[in-house]
N, C-alpha and C positions, 0 to 999 in steps of 0.2 A: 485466507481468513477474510471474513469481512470489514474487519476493522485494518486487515491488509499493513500491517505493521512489518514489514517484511520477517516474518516468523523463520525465516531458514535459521535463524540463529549465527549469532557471531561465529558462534566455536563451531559450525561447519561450514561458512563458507570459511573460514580459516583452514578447516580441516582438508578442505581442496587440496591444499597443499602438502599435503602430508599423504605420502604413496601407501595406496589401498584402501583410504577411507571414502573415495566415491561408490554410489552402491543405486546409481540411478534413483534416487528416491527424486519425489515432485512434493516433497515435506513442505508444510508451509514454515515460512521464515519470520523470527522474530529478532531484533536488532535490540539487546537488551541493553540498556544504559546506567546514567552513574545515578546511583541513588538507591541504595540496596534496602532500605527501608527496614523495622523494628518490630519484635513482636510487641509494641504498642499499635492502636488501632491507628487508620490514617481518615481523616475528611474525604468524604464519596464525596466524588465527583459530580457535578450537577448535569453532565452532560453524560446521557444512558451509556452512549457507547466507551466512554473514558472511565467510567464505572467497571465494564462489563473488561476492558482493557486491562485494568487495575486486576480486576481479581484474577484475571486468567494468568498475567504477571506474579502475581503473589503465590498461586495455586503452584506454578512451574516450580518460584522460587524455592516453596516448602517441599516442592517434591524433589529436588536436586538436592538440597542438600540434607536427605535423609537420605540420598545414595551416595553421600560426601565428597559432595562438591558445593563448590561457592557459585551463587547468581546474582547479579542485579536483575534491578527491574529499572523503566522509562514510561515514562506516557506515552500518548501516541504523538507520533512525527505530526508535522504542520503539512499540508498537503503539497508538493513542488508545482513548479510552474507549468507540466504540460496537464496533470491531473488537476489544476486547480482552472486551469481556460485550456480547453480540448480543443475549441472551435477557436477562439483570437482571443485575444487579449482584450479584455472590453475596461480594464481598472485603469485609469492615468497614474493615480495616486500610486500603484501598487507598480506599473510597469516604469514610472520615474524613478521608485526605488531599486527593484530587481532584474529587471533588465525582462527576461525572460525565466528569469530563476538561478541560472547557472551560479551564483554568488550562493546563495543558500545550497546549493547541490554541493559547493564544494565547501561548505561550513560543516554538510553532513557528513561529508570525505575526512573532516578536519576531527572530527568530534569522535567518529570509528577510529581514528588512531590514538586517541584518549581511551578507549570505551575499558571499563574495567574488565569485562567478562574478554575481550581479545587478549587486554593485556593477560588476565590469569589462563587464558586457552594458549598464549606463547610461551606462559612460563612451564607448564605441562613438559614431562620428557615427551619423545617423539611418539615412545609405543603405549600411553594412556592417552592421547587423544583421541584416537578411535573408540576410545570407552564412553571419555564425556561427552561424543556427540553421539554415540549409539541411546547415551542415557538419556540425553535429550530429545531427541528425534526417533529413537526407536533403533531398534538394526537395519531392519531393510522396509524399503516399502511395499509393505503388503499387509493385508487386514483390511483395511479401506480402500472405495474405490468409487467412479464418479464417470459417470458418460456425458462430455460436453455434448451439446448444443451442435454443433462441429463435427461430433463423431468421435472426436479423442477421449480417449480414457485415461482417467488422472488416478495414481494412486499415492496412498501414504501408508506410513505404520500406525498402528492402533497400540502400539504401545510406544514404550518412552515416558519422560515427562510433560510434552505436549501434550499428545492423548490422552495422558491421565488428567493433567488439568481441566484439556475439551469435557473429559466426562464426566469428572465433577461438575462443572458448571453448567453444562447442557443436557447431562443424563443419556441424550438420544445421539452417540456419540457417530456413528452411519448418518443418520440423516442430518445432522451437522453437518458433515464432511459434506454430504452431493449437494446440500443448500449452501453451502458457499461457495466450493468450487463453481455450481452453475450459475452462480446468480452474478461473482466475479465475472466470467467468460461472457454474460450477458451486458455489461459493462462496457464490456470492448465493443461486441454488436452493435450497441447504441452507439455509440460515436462512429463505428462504422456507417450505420444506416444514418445518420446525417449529414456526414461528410460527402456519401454520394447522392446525399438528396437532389435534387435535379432544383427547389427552392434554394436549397442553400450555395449550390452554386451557381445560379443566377444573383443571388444577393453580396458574394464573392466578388462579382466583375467590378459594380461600384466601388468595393470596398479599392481594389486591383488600382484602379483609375486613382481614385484617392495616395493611393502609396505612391505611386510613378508620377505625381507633380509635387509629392514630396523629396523625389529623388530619390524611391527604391520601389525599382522595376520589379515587384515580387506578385507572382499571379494569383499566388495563396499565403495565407497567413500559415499552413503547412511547410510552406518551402523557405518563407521569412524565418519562423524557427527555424528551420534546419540550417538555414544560412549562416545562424547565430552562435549554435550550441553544436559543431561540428566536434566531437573530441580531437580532432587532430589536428585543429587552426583554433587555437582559441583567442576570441575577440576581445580587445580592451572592455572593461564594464561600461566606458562612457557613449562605445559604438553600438551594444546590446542593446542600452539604456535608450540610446536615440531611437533605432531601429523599434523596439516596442513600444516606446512611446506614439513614435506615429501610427504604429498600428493601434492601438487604441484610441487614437485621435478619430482617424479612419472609422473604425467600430462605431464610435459617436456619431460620428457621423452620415451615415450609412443606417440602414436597418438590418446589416448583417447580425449584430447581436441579436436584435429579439428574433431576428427569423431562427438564429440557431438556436436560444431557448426554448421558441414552441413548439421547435422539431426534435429536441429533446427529451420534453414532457410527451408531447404525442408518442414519441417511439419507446417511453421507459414505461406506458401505460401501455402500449401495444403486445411488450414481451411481458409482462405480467400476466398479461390476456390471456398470449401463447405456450406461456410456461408457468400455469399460476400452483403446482407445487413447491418448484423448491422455494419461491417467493414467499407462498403462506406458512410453507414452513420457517424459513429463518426468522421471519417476524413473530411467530410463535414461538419459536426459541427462546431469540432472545427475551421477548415477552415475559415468557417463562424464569429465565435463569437471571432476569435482573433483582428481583427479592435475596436470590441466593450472592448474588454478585454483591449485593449493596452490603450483606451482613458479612461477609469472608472482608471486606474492604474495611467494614469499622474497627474489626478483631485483628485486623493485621496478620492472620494468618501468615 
């Protein structure tokens, strides 16, 4: 999804666990949280896509439990630290607090083992879980389906409480599906194509020189994350905290930030160029289904 809330839902990746319920699906994932909200209306969101979250949230809700089952709903997550600086850390302010993010990653760790919807997918016997994630997600995936950029082909179910949400709120429940999946995978290309830009790793070297007379010999701000957020060595926050800090000191100093901005904006304008359906469509979409989004969100559906 494009608001990319991790849609797989609590109660299947929980479901992982529980022998026979994997079924290959590439379902999008939603991480539903504590706040199950009222059939009173709630304040839209001023922000479109927190809107467009909200109701698709509410829509799931109402439709789980008219196949009686219980759901929360959440806002969308805060973005973490490699989707928030792809390219360096260029915040002081932000990388004196979180290091690199890992502190936030595992507050998100902390907060799934609170989450209501895991806790009511553990309390489940063993042999109805496979029901509330087929009811969620669909049975299997198939119905939908999506040719990356790449060649891959992504698919999902068209039924479920997902898809019945998606299609109330978008109507065009197919071209949803290939405009986010593509426009997602176009995502990742862009930070691929500026990472190997041949600009921005010449604006890398200065930043490089910068790190190693601050005493971390790191050639990339690629390799400095990875140094930091290892899962299997995990760093004091006060060693993360130093380590990002100088690299955003670095950034400052340096024109590696704005070089990776303009190579950013040039390449996110390039594949709209190159792939200017599924772009015009999702922005037609949502375009579209935010009148409907804003009115399911005042009603509380």
């Amino acid at each position: 999804m494009p608001r990319r809330t991790l849609l797989l839902t609590t109660a299947a990746l929980l479901a992982a666990t529980v022998a026979g319920c994997a079924d290959g699906t590439t379902a999008s994932q939603t991480t539903p949280g504590p706040g199950a909200g009222t059939a009173a209306g709630r304040r839209v969101p001023g922000d479109p896509q927190d809107t467009l979250h909200l109701a698709e949230q509410l829509l799931i809700k109402k439709c789980m439990e008219k196949r009686g089952y219980r759901y929360w709903v959440e806002e969308r997550p805060a973005p973490g630290g490699a989707s928030r600086f792809p390219y360096v850390v260029d915040d002081p302010a932000w990388a004196a607090r979180h290091g690199y993010g890992t502190d936030l990653y595992r507050e998100r760790q902390r907060e799934a083992l609170r989450d209501p919807n895991q806790r009511y997918f553990r309390s489940m016997p063993a042999d109805r879980a496979p029901e509330l994630v087929g009811a969620l997600n669909g049975p299997q995936a198939q119905g939908l389906s999506a040719r990356l950029p790449n060649g891959v082909k992504v698919t999902h179910s068209d039924r479920g409480c997902v898809a019945e949400a998606e299609r109330e709120l978008y109507k065009d429940l197919p071209a949803w599906f290939r405009a986010t999946r593509v426009t997602d995978s176009l995502a990742g290309m862009r930070v691929n194509m500026v990472l190997t830009d041949k600009r921005y790793r010449a604006a890398v070297k200065p930043w490089a020189r910068c790190m190693k007379a601050k005493g971390f010999p790191y050639p990339t701000p690629a390799e400095a994350r990875a140094a930091a957020t290892r899962p299997d060595q995990e760093w004091p926050h006060a060693r993360e905290v130093r380590l990002a800090s100088a690299e955003a000191a670095c950034a400052g100093s340096g024109d590696l930030s704005a070089v990776a901005k303009s190579l950013d904006t040039a390449y996110r304008a390039e594949l709209r160029r190159r792939y200017p359906g599924p772009t015009a469509d999702l922005d037609r979409l949502r375009r579209e289904a935010l009148p409907r989004a804003r009115a399911i969100v005042a009603r509380g559906d």
